[in-house]
C-alpha positions in Angstrom: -22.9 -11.3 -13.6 -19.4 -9.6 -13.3 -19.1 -6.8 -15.5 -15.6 -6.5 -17.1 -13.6 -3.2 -15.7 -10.8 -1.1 -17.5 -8.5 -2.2 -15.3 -7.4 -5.3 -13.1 -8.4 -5.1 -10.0 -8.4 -6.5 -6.5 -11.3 -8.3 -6.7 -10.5 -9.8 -9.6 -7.3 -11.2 -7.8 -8.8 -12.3 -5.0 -10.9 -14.6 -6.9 -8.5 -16.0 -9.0 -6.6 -16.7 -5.5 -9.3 -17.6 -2.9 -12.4 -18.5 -5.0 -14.3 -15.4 -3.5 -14.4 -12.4 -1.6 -11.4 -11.9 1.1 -11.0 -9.0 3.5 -8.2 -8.0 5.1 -7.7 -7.3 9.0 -5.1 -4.5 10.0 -3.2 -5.4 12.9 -0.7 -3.5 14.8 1.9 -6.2 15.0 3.8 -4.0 17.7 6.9 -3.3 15.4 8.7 0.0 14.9 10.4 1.5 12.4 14.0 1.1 11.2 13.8 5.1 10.6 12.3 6.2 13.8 14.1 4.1 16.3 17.5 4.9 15.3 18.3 1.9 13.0 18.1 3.9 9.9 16.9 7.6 11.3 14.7 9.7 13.4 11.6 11.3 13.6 10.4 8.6 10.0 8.9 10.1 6.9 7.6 13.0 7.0 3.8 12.8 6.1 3.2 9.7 8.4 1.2 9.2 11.6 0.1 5.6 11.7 -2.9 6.8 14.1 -4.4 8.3 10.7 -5.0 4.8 8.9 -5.2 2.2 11.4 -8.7 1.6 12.5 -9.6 1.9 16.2 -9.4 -2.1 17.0 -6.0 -1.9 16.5 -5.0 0.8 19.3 -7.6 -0.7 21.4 -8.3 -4.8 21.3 -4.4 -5.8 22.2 -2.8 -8.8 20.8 -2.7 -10.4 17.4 -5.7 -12.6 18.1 -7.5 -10.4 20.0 -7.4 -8.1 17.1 -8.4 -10.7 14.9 -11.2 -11.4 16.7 -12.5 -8.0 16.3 -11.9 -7.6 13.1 -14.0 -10.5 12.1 -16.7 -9.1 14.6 -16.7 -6.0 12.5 -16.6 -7.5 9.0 -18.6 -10.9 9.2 -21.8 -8.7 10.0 -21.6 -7.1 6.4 -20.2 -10.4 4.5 -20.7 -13.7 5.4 -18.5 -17.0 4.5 -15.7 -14.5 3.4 -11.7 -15.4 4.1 -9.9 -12.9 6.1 -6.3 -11.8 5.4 -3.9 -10.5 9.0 -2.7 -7.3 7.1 0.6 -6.4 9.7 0.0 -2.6 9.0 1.5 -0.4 11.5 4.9 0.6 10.8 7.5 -1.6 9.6 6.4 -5.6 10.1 9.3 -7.2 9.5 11.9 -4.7 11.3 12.5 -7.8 14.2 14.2 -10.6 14.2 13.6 -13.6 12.5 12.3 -15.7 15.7 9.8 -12.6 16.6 8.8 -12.3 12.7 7.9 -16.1 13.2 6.2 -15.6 16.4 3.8 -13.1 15.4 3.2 -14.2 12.1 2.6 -17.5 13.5 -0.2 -16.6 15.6 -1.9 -14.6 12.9 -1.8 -18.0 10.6 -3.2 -20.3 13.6 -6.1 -18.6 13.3 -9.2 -20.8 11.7 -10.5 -18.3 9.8 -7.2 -16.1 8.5 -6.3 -17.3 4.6 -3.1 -15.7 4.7 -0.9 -12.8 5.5 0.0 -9.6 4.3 3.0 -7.5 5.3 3.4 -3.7 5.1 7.5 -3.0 5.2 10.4 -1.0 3.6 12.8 -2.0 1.1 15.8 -1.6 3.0 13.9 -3.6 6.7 13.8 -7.1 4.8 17.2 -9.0 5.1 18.3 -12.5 2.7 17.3 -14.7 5.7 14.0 -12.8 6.2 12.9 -13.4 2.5 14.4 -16.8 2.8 11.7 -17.6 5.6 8.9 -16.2 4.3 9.4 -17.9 1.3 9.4 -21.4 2.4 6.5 -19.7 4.5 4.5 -18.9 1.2 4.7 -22.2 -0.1 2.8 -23.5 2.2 0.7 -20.2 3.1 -0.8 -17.1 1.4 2.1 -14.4 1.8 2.1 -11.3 0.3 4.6 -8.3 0.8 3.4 -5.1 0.2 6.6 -2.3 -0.3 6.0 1.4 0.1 8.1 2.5 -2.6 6.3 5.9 -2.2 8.1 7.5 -4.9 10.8 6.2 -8.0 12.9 9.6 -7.6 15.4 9.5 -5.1 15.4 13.4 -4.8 11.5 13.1 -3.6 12.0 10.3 -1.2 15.4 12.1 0.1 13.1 14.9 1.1 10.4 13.5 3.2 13.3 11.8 4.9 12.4 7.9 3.7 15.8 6.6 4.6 16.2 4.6 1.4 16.1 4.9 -2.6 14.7 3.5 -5.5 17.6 0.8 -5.9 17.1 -0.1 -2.7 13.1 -1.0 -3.9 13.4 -2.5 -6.9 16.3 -4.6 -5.4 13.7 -6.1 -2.7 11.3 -6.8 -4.8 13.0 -8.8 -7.2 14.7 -10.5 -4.4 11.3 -11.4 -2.6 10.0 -12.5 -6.2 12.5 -14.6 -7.1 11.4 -16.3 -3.9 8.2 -16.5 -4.9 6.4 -14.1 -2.4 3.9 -12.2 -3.9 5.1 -8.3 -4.0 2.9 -5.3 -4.0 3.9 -1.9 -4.3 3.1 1.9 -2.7 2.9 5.0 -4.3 1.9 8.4 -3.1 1.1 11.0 -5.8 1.7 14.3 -5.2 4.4 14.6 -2.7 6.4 17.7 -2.9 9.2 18.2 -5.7 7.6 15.3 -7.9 6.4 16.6 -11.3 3.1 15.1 -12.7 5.2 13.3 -15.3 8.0 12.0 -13.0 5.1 9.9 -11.2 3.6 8.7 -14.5 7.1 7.7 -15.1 7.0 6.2 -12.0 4.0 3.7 -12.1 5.9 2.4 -15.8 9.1 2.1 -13.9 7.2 -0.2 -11.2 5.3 -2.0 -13.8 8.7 -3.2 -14.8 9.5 -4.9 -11.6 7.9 -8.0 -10.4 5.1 -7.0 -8.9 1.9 -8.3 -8.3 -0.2 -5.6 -6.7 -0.2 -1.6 -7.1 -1.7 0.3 -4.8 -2.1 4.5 -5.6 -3.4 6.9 -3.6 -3.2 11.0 -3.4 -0.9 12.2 -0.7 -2.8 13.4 2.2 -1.4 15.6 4.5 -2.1 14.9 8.2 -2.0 17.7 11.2 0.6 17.7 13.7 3.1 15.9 10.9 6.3 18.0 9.7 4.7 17.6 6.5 2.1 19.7 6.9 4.3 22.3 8.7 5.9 22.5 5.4 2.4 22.4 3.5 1.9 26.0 5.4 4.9 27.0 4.4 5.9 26.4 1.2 2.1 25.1 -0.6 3.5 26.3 -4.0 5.6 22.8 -3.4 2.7 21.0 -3.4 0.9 19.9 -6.4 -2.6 20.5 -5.4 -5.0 18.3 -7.9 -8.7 18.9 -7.2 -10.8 15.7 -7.2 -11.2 16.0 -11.4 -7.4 16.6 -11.4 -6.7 13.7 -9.7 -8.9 11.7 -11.9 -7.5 12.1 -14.8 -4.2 10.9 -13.3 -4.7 7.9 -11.8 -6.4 7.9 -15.6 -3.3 7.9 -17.3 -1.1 6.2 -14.7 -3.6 3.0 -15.6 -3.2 3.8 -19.2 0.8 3.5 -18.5 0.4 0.6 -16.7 1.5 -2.9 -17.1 -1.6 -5.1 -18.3 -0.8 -7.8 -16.2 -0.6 -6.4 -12.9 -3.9 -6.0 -10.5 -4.3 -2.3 -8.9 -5.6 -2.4 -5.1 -6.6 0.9 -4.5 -6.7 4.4 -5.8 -7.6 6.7 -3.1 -7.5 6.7 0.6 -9.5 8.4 3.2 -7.8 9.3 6.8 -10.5 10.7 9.5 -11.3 14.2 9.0 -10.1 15.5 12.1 -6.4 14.2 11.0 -6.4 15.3 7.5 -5.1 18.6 6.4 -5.1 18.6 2.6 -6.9 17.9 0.3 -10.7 17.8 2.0 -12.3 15.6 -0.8 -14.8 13.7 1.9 -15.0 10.6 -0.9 -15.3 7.2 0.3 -12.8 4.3 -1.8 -15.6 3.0 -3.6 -17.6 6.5 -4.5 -14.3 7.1 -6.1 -13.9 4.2 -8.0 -17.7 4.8 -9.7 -16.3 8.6 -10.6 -12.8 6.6 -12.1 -15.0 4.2 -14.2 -17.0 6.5 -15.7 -14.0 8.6 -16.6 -12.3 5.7 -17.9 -15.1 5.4 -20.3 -14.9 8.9 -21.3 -11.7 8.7 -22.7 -12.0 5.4 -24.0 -8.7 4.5 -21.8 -7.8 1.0 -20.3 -4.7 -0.7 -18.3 -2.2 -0.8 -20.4 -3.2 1.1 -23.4 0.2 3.4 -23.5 2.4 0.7 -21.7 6.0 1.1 -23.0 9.1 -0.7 -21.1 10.8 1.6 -19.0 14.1 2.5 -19.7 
């Protein structure tokens, strides 16, 4: 028996979808991005290092398939007869053009065991004919965009150097909806500048949009970064949330939250010896046994203060 959460989540969606449990693969599709290699900027945002979240396969295993392969080796131990997603992680996956997007995604698809694909970009890397491919693509195929918004004020996301604002978001994912490509969303609470209430404000301006699939998590600053040169610098422009902080505001950012759409994570954990701040040591689903019972606390589900952002 399922027990019935406070909020939708990913599990839930990937039943209604796939009939059971699905796991996504990262690969390193070998793209760039529009705001390191001079397209857009230099140097990208300023809390990223990809090396941080991909998992070793990635850097090591080589090409699409290949990583595949060891993905599946990896995961089919723990689950068996589960679907597998290609999640195109690293950087920005659809920064290429059109006949290398095909290519790659291609091969990812040919795969017997792959379901579908899911594509980590910017809002301002997917052009009119891109979105026009993948959505003839996603009528035939799972396909799922997944923006990193990062932030809905334009002040934030001008200071860790993004290279694009929120107009530039919301306009991509209404464009890639209207297509019929299921959209997710990124946002990072915490970054510098952003009040607590500006990203509450934020997660009801998203809910607004078309999108499918939210994904949270705390910001996380990562050595060698020139975030977290900035960290030692100036912390006092850092909201610092303990672990109970935090809680209670991905707590109230579900309680603002559209009731339709499906939250994917929460938290995220990058290997200890790149993280700088904050040192919680919790694993994705520890956390999500802490958020539960805090949910139940306060009585609070998705949705509960959802008003339409104006």
């Amino acid at each position: 028996m399922i027990q019935e959460r406070r909020y939708r989540d990913y599990a839930a969606f990937s039943r209604a979808i796939f009939h059971g449990r699905v796991q996504k693969l990262s690969i390193d599709g070998g793209f760039t991005c529009p705001n390191r290699d001079g397209t857009k900027g230099r140097g990208g945002c300023t809390f990223c290092d990809n090396r941080s979240f991909s998992p070793a396969y990635c850097r090591e295993a080589g090409g699409i398939t290949r990583q595949i392969e060891e993905g599946i080796r990896f995961f089919g131990e723990k689950y068996e007869g589960q679907k597998y997603l290609a999640y195109f992680q690293a950087y920005t996956n659809t920064h290429a053009p059109l006949e290398v997007l095909d290519e790659r995604y291609g091969e990812a698809l040919d795969h017997p065991l792959v379901a579908g694909i899911v594509i980590a970009t910017r809002p301002d890397a997917v052009t009119g004919e891109t979105l026009d491919y993948l959505g003839r693509l996603a009528r035939e195929r799972y396909v799922c965009l997944e923006f990193g918004v990062e932030s809905t004020s334009d002040a934030v996301l001008e200071r860790v150097n993004r290279g694009h604002g929120v107009a530039e978001a919301e306009r991509a994912i209404r464009e890639s909806a209207r297509r019929g490509i299921i959209t997710g969303a990124h946002l990072i609470l915490g970054l510098p500048g952003e009040r607590r209430e500006e990203m509450l404000e934020g997660v009801e301006r998203l809910s607004c949009w078309p999108i499918t699939l939210l994904k949270l998590h705390q910001l996380q600053v990562i050595k060698g970064t020139r975030m977290a040169e900035e960290y030692r610098e100036r912390p006092g422009d850092f909201p610092r949330y303990t672990l109970e902080e935090y809680l209670d505001l991905v707590v109230d950012a579900i309680e603002r939250a559209h009731p339709d759409l499906y939250f994917e994570r929460f938290v995220s954990q990058s290997p200890a010896g790149y993280l700088a701040a904050p040192g919680w040591g919790l694993k994705n689903f520890e956390f999500v046994a802490r958020l539960e019972k805090r949910l139940a606390e306060r009585d609070a589900w998705q949705g509960k203060k959802y008003n339409t952002y104006i």
